[in-house]
N, C-alpha and C positions, 0 to 999 in steps of 0.2 A: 487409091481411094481415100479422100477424108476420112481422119480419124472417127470423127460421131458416125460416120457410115455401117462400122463395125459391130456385128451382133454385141447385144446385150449392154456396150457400151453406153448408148444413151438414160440403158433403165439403170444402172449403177452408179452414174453420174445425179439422174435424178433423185435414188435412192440416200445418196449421202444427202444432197443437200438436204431433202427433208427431212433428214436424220439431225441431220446439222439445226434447221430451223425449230424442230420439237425439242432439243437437248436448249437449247437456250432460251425457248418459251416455257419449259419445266425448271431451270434455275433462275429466268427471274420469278416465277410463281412461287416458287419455295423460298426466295427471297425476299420477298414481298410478306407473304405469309410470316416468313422468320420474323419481321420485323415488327409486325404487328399482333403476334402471338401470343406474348407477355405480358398479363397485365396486370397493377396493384394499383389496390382502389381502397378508399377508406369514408367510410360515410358517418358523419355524427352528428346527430342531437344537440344541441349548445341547449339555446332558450335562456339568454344570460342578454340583460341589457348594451348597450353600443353605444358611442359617443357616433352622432349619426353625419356632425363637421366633420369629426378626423376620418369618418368612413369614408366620404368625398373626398378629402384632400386621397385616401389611400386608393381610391377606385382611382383617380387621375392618373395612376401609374400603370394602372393595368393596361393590357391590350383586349378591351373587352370584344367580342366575336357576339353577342347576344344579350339582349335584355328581354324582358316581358312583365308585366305589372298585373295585379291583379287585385282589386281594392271593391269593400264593401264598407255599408254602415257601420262596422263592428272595424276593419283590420284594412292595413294597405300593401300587400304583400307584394313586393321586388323580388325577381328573382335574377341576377346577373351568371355570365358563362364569361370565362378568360383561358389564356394558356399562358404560363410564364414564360416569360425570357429569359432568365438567368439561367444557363442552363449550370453554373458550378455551383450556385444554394444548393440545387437539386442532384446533386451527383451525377450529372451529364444530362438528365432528364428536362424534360419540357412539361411540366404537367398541367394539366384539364384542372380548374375548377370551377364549382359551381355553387352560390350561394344565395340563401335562402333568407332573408333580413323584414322585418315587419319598422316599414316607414313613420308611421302613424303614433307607434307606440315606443323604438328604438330599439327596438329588440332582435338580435340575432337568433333567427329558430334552428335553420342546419346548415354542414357544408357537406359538400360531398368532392372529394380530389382522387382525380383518376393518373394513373403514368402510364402510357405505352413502352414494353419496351420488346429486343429481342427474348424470344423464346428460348434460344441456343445459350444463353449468358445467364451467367447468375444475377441473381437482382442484388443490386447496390442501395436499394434501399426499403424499408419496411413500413407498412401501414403507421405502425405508432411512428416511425422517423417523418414522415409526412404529416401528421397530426400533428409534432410536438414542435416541428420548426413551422409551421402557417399561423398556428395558434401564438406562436413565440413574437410572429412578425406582427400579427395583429396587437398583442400587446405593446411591444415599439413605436408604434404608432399611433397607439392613443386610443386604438378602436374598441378593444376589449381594458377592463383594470387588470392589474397585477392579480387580485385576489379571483377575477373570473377567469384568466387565462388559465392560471396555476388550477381549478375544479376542473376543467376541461383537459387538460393533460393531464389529471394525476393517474390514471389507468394505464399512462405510459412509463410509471416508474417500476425497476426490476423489483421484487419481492424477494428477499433474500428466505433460502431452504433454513430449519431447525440446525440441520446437521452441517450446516456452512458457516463460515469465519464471519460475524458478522462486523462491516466499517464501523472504523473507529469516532467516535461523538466527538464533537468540538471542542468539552472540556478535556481534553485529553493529551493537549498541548503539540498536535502534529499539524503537518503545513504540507501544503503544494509550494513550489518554486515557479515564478512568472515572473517571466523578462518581455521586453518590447526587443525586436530583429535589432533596434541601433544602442540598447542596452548593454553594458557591461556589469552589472550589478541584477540581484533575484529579486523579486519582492514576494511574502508571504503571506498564502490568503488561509483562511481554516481547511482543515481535509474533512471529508464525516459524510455525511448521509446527505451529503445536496442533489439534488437535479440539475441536467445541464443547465435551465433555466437558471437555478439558484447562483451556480456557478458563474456564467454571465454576469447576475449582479450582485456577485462579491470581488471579480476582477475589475470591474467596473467604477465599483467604490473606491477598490483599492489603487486604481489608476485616473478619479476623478473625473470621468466620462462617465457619457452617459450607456447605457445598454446596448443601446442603439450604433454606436460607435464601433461596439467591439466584432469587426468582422471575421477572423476567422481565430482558431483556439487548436493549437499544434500541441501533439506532443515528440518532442525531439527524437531523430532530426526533422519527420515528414509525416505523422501520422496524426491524419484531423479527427477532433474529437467535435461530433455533432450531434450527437443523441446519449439518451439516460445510459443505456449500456456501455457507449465508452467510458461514462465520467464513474460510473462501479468500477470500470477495470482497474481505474488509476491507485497508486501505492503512496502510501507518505512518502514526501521528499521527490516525490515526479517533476521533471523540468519541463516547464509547459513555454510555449510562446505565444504571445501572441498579438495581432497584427489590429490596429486601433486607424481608423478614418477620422483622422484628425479635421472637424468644423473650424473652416476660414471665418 
């Protein structure tokens, strides 16, 4: 007799495959889900005036997904949606933003930036690390001044405890050490109470580029310094590297 002929044979054959089909319709669902589980999101308030040219030239690079306009007597309210592509600014992330800008007047009102990520994984990056590098680019760029960027990040600087060592002030005569990858030689910028922002532009000074140049900020051999809390961490006399997009 054919084997399928044989009692119960057929319903145990059937039995696994559906077993088979629900086990991997419950792990892609849970994969699925894992992936879109995670989320950080950071919404803020600006209301700080906009160079509305360099905002153009700066939308040009986006991948914008959505516009909508909404304009009266009084106000001309733009509201733009993007997703970056960079996924290494972001520490692997692709994130959602979304911004809120008055045409009329030049005024940026708010942003709001969202990350997807897994559920299962620790997050690699924080509301304020999201705020303080978008805020950081718009400045670069021309969009926001130096003096409104720096209002809009300053909630992301650490607050040092009573009972903690507090960094050392610039008259104090200590240094970070900064090399370029094809350097043989340190160069020395002040150590003390900066901001990664600040920090940016005192490497920048000190290597005659401009801000915008200085792409990434190592500390030896491999650990990237991208937010206020790395640049606390750092000690007098720390070897820092870092990597300059030399303008043809």
């Amino acid at each position: 007799q054919p084997f399928m002929n044989k009692p119960l044979v057929w319903f145990l054959v059937s039995m696994f495959t559906w077993f088979m089909v629900g086990s991997g319709v419950f792990m892609l669902m849970r994969n699925l889900n894992d992936k879109t589980g995670g989320v950080i999101t950071c919404r803020v308030k600006v209301n700080k005036p906009i160079d509305l040219i360099a905002l153009d030239e700066y939308m040009a690079r986006k991948a914008i997904v959505s516009e909508d306009g909404d304009a009266d007597t009084l106000n001309a309210i733009q509201k733009v949606v993007w997703h970056e592509r960079e996924a290494a600014k972001w520490e692997g992330y692709l994130p959602k933003i979304e911004m809120q800008y008055d045409v009329k007047f030049g005024f940026l009102l708010s942003v709001y930036l969202q990350i997807t990520r897994r559920a299962s994984e620790p997050a690699r990056m924080r509301p304020e690390t999201m705020k303080l590098r978008f805020f950081t680019e718009l400045q670069e760029m021309g969009v926001l001044t130096p003096d409104a960027a720096a209002d809009i990040i300053d909630n992301t600087r650490r607050h040092v405890a009573d009972d903690e060592t507090p960094a050392l002030s610039f008259d104090q005569g200590v240094y970070l050490k900064v090399k370029t990858p094809a350097e043989k030689f340190y160069r020395e910028v002040p150590f003390g109470m900066q901001t990664y922002l600040e920090l940016r532009e005192e490497i920048a000074a000190k290597f005659e580029v401009k801000t915008s140049q200085i792409m990434q900020i190592l500390k030896e051999p491999d650990i990237l310094i991208g937010d206020d809390d790395d640049v606390v961490r750092l000690q007098p006399d720390t070897v820092l590297q870092v990597n300059i997009k030399h303008v043809k």
